[in-house]
N, C-alpha and C positions, 0 to 999 in steps of 0.2 A: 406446419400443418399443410395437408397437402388440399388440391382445390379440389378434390372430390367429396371431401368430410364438408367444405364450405357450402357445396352442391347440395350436400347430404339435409345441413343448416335449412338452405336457402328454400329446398324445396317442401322441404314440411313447415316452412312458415316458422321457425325455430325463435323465441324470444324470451324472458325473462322478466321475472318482479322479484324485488327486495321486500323483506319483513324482517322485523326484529324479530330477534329468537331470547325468548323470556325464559329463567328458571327459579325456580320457588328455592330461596338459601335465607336459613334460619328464620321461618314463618314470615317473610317479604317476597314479594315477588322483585325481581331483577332482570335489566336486559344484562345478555350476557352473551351477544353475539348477534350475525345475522343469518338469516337463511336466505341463499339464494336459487328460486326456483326457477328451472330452463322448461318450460314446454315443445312440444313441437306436433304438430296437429297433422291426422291422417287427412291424406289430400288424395288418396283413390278411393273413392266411396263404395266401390263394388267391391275393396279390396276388405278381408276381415277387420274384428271389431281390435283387437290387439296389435301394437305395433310389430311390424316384420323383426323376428330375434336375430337378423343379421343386421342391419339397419338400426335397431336401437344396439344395437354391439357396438358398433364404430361408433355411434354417438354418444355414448355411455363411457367408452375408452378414450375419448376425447375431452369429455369433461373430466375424467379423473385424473389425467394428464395436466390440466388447466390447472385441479385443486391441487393438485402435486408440486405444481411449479411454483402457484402461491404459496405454499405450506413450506417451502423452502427459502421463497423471499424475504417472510417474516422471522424465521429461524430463531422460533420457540415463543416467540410473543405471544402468539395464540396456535390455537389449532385451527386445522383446513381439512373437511373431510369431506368425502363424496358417497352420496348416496343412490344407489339406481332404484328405480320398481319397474324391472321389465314383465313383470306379469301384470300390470296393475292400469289402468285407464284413469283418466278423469276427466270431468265435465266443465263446459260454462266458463272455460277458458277465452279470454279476449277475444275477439273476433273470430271466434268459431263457435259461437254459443249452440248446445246438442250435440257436437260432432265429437266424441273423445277425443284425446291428444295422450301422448305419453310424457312422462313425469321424470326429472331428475332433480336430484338437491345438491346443493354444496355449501354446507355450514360453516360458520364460521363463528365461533366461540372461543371465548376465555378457556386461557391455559390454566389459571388460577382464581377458582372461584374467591377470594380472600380478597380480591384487587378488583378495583373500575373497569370498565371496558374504556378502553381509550386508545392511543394511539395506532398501534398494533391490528388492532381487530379495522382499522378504518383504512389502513396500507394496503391488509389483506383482501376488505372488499375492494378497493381502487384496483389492485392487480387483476382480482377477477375477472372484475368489471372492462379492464385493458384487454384480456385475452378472449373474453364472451364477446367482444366489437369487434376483435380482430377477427373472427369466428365467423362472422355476419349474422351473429345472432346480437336484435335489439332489444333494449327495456323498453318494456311498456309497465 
């Protein structure tokens, strides 16, 4: 990872939360993975309300880079997926409450809905979690 994508992190305030990621299997509800969400907040106020599409590129290619690496670690335990919304804003994000930020995901869900979530899925969030800190992006 090069220290410009770190730069990229550091200066939009770049961080993340965990949530379980539930799915409705045979009329129960089940966790069945987690979601992990990367924010990173516009920090030029004069600058438009959408993140710059160069800017969330490299940061977008970097986390899917991360899920990729995890999705590999685990090798087949579970799944590792990454999701962008470069068109898409959201609000009321940690300590930037009103100001948009942009949004990425990276899931992390059973490979077989039939089985626990157990081992596997808890490797793959530690690995992310290893690479999102190497990143200079923190959990809040």
């Amino acid at each position: 990872m090069t220290e410009d994508i770190r730069s990229l992190f550091r200066n939009h305030d770049a961080f993340y939360e965990v949530s379980a990621y539930y799915v409705v299997y045979r009329t129960r509800r089940v966790q069945a993975g987690f979601d992990v969400d990367v924010y990173a907040a516009r920090t030029d106020h004069a600058a438009s309300f959408m993140p710059p599409r160069d800017e969330y590129a490299q940061g977008a290619a970097e986390l899917t880079a991360i899920a990729n690496r995890a999705s590999d670690d685990v090798a087949g335990g579970c799944s590792v997926n990454a999701y962008s919304f470069p068109s898409s804003v959201t609000f009321g994000v940690r300590g930037h409450a009103g100001e948009p930020a942009a949004m990425f995901r990276i899931r992390i869900a059973l490979s077989d809905p039939n089985r626990a979530m157990g081992s596997a899925e808890s490797q793959a969030l530690a690995e992310v979690e290893r690479q999102l800190k190497a990143a200079g992006i923190v959990r809040r």
